[in-house]
N, C-alpha and C positions, 0 to 999 in steps of 0.2 A: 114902110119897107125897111128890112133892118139892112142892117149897112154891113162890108165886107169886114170888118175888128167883130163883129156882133155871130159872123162865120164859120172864124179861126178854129181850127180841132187841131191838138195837140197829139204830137207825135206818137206811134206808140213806143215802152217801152223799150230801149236798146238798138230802135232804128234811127239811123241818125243821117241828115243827107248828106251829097259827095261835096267836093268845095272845089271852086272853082280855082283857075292860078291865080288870081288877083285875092282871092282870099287866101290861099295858103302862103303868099307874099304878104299880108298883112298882117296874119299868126304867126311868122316867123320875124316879119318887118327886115328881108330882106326885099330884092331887086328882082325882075322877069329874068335877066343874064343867069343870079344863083340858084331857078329852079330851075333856068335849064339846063347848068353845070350837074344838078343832083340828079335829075333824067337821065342826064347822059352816063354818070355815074350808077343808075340803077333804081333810080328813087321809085315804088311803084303806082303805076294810073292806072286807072280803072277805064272800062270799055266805057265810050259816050256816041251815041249816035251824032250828037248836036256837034256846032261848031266850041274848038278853044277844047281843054283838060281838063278832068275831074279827077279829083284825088278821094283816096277814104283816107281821116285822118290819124285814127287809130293807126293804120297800116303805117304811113309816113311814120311818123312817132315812134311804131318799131322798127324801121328801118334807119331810122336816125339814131337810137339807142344801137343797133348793129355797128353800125360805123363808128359809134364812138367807142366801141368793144375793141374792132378792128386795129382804130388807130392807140389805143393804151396799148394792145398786146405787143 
């Protein structure tokens, strides 16, 4: 019986999944408080049926280069 690693199919190109808060608090290596400072600020999620936020991280990433546009102007 092959085993679940023996399963694995790789992504296709340029599809990439959503991340959850706990990850996008781990990519950034802040706290659950400064994502949701950045929510509340505009940061944007993605629709999830499921329980808890998903983010795209492209998206994050440019909205975080935005603010940083923002706050030099």
């Amino acid at each position: 019986m092959p085993k679940k690693t023996d399963r694995v199919t790789p992504l296709p190109a340029g599809l990439l999944p959503l991340l959850s808060q706990r990850e996008i608090e781990t990519y950034y290596g802040v706290s659950d408080w400064q994502i949701l400072r950045w929510i509340e600020a505009g940061m944007p999620q993605e629709p999830y049926v499921g329980r808890g936020r998903r983010f795209d991280l492209q998206k994050v990433k440019n909205w975080h280069a935005e603010q940083a546009e923002l706050a030099t102007a």
